[in-house]
Backbone as CSV, one residue per row, in Angstrom:
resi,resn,N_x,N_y,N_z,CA_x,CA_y,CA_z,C_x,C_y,C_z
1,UNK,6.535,2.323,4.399,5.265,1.722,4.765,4.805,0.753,3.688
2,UNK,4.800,0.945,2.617,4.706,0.307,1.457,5.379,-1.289,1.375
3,UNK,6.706,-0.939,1.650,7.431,-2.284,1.900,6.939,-3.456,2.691
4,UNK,6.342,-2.558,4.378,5.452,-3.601,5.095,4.503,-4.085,4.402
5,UNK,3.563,-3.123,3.724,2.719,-3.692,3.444,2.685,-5.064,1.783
6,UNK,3.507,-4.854,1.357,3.514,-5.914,-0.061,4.548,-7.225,0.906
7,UNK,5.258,-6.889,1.953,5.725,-7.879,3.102,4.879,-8.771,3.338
8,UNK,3.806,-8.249,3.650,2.499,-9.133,4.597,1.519,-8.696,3.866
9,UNK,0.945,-8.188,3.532,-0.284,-8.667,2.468,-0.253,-9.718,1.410
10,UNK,0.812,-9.278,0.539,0.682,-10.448,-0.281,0.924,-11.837,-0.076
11,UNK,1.686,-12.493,0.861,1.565,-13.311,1.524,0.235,-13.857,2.108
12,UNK,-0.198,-13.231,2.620,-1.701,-13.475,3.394,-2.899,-13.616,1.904
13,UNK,-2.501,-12.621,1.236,-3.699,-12.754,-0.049,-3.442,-14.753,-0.180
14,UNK,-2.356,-14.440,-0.594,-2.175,-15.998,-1.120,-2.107,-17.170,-0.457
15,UNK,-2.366,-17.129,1.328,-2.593,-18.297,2.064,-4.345,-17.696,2.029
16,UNK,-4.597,-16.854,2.057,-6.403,-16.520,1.434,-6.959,-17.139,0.659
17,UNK,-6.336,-17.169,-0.265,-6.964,-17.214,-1.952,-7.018,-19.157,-2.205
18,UNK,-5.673,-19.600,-0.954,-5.951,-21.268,-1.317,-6.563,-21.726,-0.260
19,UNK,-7.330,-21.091,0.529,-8.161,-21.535,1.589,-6.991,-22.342,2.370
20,UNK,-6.023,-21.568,2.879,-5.345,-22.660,4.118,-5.452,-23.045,5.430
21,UNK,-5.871,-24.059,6.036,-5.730,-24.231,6.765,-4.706,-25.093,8.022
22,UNK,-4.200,-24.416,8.773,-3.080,-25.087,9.366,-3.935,-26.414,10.438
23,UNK,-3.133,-27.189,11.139,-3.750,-28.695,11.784,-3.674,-27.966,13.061
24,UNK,-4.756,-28.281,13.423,-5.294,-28.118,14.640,-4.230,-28.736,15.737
25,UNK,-3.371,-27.998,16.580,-2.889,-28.907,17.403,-3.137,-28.160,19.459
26,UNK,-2.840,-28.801,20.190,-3.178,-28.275,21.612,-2.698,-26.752,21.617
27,UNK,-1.755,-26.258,20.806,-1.637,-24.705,21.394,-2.833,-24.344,20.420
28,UNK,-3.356,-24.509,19.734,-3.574,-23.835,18.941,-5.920,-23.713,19.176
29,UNK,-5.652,-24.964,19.882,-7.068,-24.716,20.944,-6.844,-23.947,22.170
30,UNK,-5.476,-23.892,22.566,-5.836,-23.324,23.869,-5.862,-22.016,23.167
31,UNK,-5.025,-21.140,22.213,-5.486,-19.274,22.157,-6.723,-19.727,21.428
32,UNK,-7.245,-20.788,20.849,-8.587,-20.323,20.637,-9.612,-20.022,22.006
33,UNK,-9.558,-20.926,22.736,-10.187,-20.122,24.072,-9.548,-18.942,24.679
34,UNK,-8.660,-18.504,24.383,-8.186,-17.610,24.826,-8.824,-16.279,24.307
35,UNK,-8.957,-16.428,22.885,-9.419,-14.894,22.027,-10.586,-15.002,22.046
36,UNK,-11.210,-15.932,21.688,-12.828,-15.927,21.313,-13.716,-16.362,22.989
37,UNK,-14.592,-15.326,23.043,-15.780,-15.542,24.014,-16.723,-16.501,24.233
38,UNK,-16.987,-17.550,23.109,-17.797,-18.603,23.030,-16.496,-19.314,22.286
39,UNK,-17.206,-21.314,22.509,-16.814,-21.928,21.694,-16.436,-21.697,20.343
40,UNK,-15.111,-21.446,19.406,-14.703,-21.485,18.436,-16.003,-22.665,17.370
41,UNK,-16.753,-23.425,17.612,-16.875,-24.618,16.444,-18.547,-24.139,16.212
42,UNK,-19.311,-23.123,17.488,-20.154,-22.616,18.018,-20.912,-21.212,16.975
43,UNK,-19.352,-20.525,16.871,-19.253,-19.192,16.299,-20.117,-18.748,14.969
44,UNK,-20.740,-18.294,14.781,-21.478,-18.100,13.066,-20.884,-16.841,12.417
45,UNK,-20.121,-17.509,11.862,-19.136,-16.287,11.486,-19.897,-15.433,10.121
46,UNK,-20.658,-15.629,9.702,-21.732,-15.248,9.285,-22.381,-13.648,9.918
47,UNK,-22.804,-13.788,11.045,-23.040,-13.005,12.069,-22.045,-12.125,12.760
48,UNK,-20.757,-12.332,12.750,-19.951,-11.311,13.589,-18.790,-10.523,12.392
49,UNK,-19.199,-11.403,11.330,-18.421,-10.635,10.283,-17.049,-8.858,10.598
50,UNK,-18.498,-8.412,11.300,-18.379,-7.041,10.843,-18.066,-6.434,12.681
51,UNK,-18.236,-7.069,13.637,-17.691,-7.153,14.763,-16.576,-6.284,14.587
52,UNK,-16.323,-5.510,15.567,-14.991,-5.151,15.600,-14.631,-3.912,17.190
53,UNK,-13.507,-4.289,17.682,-13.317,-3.643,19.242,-13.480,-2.237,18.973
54,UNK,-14.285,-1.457,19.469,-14.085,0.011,19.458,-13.117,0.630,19.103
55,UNK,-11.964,0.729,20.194,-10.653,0.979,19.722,-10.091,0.531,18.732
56,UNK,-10.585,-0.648,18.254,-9.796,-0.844,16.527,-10.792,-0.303,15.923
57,UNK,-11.922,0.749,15.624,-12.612,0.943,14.412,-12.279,2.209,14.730
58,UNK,-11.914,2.519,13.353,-11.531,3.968,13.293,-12.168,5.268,12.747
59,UNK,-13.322,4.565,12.221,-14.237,4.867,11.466,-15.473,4.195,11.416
60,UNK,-16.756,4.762,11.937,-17.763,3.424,12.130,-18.389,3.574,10.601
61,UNK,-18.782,2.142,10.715,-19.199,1.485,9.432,-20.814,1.705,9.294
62,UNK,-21.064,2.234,7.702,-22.264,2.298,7.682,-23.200,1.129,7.272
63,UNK,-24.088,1.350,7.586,-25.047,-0.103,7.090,-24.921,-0.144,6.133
64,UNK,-25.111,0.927,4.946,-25.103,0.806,3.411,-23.824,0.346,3.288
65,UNK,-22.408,0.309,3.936,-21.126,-0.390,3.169,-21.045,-1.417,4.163
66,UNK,-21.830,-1.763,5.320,-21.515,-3.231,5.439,-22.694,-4.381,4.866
67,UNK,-23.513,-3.893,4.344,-24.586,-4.462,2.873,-23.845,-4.318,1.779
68,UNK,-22.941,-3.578,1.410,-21.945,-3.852,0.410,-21.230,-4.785,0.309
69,UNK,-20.648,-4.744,1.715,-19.458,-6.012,1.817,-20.366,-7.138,1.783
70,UNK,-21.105,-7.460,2.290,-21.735,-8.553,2.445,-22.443,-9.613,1.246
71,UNK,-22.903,-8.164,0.253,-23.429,-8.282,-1.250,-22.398,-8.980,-1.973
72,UNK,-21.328,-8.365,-1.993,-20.016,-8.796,-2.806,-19.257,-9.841,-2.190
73,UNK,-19.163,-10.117,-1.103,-19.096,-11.305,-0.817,-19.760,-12.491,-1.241
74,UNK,-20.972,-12.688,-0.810,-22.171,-13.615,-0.769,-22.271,-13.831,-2.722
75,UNK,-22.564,-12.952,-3.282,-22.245,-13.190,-5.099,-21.108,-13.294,-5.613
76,UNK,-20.085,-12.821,-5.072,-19.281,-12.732,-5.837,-18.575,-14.072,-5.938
77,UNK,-18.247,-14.714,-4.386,-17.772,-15.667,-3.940,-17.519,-17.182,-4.563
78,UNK,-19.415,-17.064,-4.949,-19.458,-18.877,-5.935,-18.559,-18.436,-7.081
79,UNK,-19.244,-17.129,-7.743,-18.482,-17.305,-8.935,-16.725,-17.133,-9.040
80,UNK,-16.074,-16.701,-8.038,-14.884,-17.037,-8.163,-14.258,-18.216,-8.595
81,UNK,-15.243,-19.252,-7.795,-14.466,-20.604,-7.786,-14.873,-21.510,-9.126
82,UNK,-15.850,-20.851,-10.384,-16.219,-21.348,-11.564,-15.334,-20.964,-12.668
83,UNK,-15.699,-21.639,-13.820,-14.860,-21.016,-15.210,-15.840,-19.946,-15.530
84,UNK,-14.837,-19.012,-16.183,-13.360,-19.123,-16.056,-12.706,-18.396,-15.316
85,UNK,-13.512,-18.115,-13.897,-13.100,-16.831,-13.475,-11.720,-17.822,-12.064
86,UNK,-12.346,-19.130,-12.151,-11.307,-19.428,-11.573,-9.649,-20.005,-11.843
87,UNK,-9.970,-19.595,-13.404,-8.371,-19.636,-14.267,-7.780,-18.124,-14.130
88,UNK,-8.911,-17.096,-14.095,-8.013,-15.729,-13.748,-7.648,-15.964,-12.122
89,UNK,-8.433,-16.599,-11.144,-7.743,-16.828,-9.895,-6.620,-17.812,-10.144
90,UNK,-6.121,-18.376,-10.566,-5.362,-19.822,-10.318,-4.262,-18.683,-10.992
91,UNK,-4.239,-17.990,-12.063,-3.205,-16.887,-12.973,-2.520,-16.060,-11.836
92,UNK,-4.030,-15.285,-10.829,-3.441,-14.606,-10.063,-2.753,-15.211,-8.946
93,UNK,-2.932,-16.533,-8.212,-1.845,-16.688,-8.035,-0.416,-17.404,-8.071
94,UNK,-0.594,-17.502,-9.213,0.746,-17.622,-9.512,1.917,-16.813,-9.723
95,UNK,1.552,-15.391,-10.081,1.390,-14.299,-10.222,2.216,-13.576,-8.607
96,UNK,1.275,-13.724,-7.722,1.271,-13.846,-6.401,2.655,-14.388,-6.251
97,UNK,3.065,-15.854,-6.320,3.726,-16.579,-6.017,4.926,-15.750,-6.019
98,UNK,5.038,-15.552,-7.410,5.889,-15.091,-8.640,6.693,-13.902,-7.780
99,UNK,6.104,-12.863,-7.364,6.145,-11.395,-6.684,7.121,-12.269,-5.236
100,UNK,6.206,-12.796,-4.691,6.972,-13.276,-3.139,8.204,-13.933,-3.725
101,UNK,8.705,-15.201,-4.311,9.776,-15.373,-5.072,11.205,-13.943,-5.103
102,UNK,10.212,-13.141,-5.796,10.908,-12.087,-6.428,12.169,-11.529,-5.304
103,UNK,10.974,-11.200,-4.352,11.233,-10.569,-3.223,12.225,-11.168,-2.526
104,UNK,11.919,-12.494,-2.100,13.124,-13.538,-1.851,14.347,-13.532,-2.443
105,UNK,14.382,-13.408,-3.693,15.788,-13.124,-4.204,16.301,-12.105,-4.215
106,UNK,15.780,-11.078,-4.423,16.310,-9.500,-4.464,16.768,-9.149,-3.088
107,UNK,16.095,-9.658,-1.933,15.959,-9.200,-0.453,17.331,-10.263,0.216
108,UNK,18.127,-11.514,-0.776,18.710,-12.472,-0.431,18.327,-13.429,0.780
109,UNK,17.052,-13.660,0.608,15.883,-14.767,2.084,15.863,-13.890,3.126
110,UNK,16.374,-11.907,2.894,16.153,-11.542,4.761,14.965,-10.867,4.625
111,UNK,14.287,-11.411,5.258,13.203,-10.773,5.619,12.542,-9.989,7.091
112,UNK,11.763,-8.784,6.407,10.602,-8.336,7.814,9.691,-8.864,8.563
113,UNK,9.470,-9.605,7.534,7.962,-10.026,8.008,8.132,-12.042,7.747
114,UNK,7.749,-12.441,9.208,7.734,-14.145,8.821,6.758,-15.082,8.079
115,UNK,5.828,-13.602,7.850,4.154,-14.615,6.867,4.704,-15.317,5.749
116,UNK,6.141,-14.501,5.167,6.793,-14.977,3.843,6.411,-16.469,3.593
117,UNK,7.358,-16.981,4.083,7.475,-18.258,4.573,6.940,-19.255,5.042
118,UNK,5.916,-18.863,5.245,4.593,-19.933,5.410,3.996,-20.096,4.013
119,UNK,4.496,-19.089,3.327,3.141,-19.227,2.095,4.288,-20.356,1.258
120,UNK,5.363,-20.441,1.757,5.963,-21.571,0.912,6.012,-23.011,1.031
């Protein structure tokens, strides 16, 4: 389980962490109408944050830890992107990089999971 998970998390941390965004092309509006209930450009993602399908919550969330998340988000956020906390981000990922690399060579490019490969 472990394996999946340093597969695809760390990958994802690190298309996270550089704010990526892929180009908008026709498939990629049409599953947006497909998943989302309102206009995608509409959405206040602000507001649905914490949304989530019944059947995926496995555990309901209390107000006091989704005022947590929200706290640590909302502060924590600017200061990521300042000195010098954004030289310990830019460290971590390289760091990041470094690990997926790793994996690539030890694993000889076969991989589980295809997130790998985007982050390159």
């Amino acid at each position: 389980m472990w394996c999946f998970f340093q597969l695809v998390y760390i990958p994802m941390s690190y298309l996270y962490s550089k704010r990526f965004v892929a180009r908008i092309n026709p498939l990629i509006l049409h599953l947006g109408e497909e998943i989302h209930t309102q206009p995608y450009n509409k959405i206040i993602w602000r507001k649905v944050r914490h949304l989530c399908a019944k059947e995926d919550l496995y555990f309901p969330h209390f107000l006091i830890q989704d005022l947590v998340w929200d706290g640590i988000y909302i502060f924590t956020e600017p200061f990521l992107t300042r000195w010098p906390f954004n030289k310990l981000r830019e460290r971590a990922l390289e760091t990041t990089m470094k690990h997926i690399h790793y994996e690539d060579e030890t694993s000889r490019y076969v991989n589980m999971a295809s997130l790998e490969k985007i982050a390159l």
